[in-house]
C-alpha positions, 0 to 999 in steps of 0.5 A, spaced: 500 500 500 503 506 499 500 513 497 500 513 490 494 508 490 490 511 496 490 517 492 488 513 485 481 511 488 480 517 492 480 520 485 476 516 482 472 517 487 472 524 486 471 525 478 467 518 477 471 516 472 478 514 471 480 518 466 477 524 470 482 521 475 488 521 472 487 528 469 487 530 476 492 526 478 497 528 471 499 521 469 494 516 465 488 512 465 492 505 465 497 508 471 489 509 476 487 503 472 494 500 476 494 503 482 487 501 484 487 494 482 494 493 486 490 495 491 484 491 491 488 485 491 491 487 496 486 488 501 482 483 497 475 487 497 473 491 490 473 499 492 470 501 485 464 499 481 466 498 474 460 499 471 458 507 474 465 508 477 463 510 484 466 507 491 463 501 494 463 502 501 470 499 502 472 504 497 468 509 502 472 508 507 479 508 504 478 515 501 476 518 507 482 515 510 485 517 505 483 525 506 486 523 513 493 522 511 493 527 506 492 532 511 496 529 515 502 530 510 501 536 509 501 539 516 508 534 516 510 540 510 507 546 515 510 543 521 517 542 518 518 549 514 516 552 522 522 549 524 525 554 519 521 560 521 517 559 515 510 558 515 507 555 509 502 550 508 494 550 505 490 550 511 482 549 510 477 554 514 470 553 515 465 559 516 458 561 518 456 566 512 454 571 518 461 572 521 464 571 515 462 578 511 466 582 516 471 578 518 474 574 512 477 581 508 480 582 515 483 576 516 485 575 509 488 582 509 492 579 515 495 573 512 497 577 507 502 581 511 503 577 516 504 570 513 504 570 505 506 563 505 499 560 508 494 559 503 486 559 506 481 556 502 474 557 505 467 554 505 461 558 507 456 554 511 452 553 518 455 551 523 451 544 523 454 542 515 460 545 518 461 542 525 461 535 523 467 536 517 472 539 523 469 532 525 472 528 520 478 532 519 475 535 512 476 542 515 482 545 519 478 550 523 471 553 523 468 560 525 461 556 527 456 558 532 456 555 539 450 553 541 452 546 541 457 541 544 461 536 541 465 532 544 469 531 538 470 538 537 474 543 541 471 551 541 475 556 543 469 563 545 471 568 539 465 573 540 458 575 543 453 579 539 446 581 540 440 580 536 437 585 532 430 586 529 430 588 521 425 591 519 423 596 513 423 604 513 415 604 513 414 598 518 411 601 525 416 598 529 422 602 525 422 608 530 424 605 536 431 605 539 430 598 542 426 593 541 423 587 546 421 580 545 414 581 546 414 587 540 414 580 537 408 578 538 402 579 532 407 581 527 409 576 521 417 575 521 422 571 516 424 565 520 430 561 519 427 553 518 425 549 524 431 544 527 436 550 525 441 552 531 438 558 531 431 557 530 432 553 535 435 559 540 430 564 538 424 560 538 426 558 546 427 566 548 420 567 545 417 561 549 420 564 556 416 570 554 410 567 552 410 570 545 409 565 538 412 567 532 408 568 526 413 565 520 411 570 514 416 565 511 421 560 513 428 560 510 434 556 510 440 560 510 441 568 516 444 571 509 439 569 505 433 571 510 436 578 511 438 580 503 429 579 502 429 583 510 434 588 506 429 588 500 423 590 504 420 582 504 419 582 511 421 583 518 427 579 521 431 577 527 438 576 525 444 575 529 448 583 529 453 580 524 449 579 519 445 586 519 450 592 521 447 597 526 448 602 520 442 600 517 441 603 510 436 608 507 430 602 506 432 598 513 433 599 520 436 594 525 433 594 531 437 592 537 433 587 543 433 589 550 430 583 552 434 577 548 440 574 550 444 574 543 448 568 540 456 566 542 461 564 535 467 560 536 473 557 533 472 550 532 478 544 531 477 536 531 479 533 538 484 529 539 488 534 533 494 535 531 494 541 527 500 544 523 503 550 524 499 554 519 492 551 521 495 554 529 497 560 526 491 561 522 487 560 529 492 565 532 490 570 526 483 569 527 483 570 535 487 576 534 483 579 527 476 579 532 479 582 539 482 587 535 475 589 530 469 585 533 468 592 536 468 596 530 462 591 528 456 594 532 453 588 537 458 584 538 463 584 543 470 579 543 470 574 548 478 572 547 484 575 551 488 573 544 490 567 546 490 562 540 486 555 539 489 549 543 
């Protein structure tokens, strides 16, 4: 067994065919063709269906352990190169979409000055698509929200912020300089969909209170629910992040003066090893928010600048 022919089914996996795979790999059809059948006689199972070219459930597990040892060598790399007070490496972070409108260009800003070497790719998710992919070791780091515990995850507190209420110019709530709960009561709200993490904080406030929430519609996805609340489709509740206290010329956000908001965290696998660019990464993030959440408006850095551990 040796990396060459893990990395052939994985790539098989991944393009659905071998001539993908090979493209993907640079080299020929027939070189995949090899690797993979040295393999599955080695390990006596059959990791690809020849007929449509998807892994059997063995070859399932192969590439996932495969990932795994993909990042591992690549934290080898980033590790070594540390050592000569070079940090490189690719390092793969995960970000809920309401944090990542205002911290992404700080961070990356900062990790072009600070560590040119480092490549980021990002992903753009909820924290329940993202969690489970610091699970498995497809994700480095993720920026989620920390409303639940993983055993598996270690969470560093990055920031607290309010709930506001959105609302257009015109609607009768828009002249207030606070909101509370029960304000609530009566009006139609965009909400986010049921058994989302923050569906499920909200819906636990308005319960304290008494107040049942009239769902004008019910949407997946905070950025998408404030776009139609930016646009005048209806009133919202959104975490500060995602609706600057700024406002505009068609919208206002409202600060509650009665609802906890929410906390975010930087999320990695435990038990982990991460490579010097995946920790200096989380330090960068740490530093990016004590320095700015601040400036935001509603949020509020929870960290003393200490890194993720």
């Amino acid at each position: 067994m040796d990396i060459k022919q893990l990395r052939a089914v994985s790539a098989v996996g991944a393009h659905r065919s071998f001539s993908g795979a090979a493209r993907a790999l640079s080299t020929v059809q027939s070189n995949i063709s090899a690797h993979v059948a040295r393999l599955e006689r080695e390990l006596g199972v059959t990791l690809i269906e020849r007929e449509t070219n998807e892994l059997t459930p063995e070859g399932q597990v192969v590439a996932a352990r495969t990932q795994r040892i993909e990042t591992e060598l690549e934290a080898l790399a980033s590790d070594l190169a540390a050592l000569r007070d070079e940090v490189v490496g690719q390092v793969r972070v995960g970000m809920i979409g309401t944090t990542a409108r205002w911290l992404v260009p700080l961070l990356l800003d900062h990790l072009s000055v600070a560590h040119p070497g480092i490549h980021v790719t990002l992903l753009d998710g909820t924290t329940s698509v993202l969690l489970p992919r610091v699970v498995e070791g497809d994700l480095d780091l993720a920026v989620v929200s920390e409303s639940s515990h993983d055993p598996a995850v270690s969470m560093v507190s990055l920031f607290a912020e309010d709930l506001v209420l959105v609302v257009g110019v015109a609607h009768p709530l828009a002249g207030r300089s606070r909101v509370s709960v029960v304000d609530l009561d009566g009006w139609e709200v965009i909400l986010d969909v049921p058994g989302s993490r923050f569906r499920a904080l909200l819906d636990a406030r308005c319960a304290a209170a008494g107040v049942e929430l009239l769902p004008k519609a019910e949407i997946e996805g905070l950025r998408l629910i404030a776009s139609l609340a930016f646009s005048g489709f209806g009133a919202a509740v959104l975490p500060a992040s995602a609706a600057p206290y700024g406002g505009s010329q068609d919208w206002v956000a409202i600060p509650f003066d009665d609802i906890a908001g929410r906390t975010v965290g930087l999320a990695q696998r435990r038990p982990g090893m991460p490579s010097a660019a995946a920790r200096t990464v989380a330090e960068a993030i740490v530093e990016v928010v004590t320095a700015s959440a601040a400036h935001q408006g509603g949020i509020r850095a929870r960290t003393s600048g200490a890194g993720a551990s």
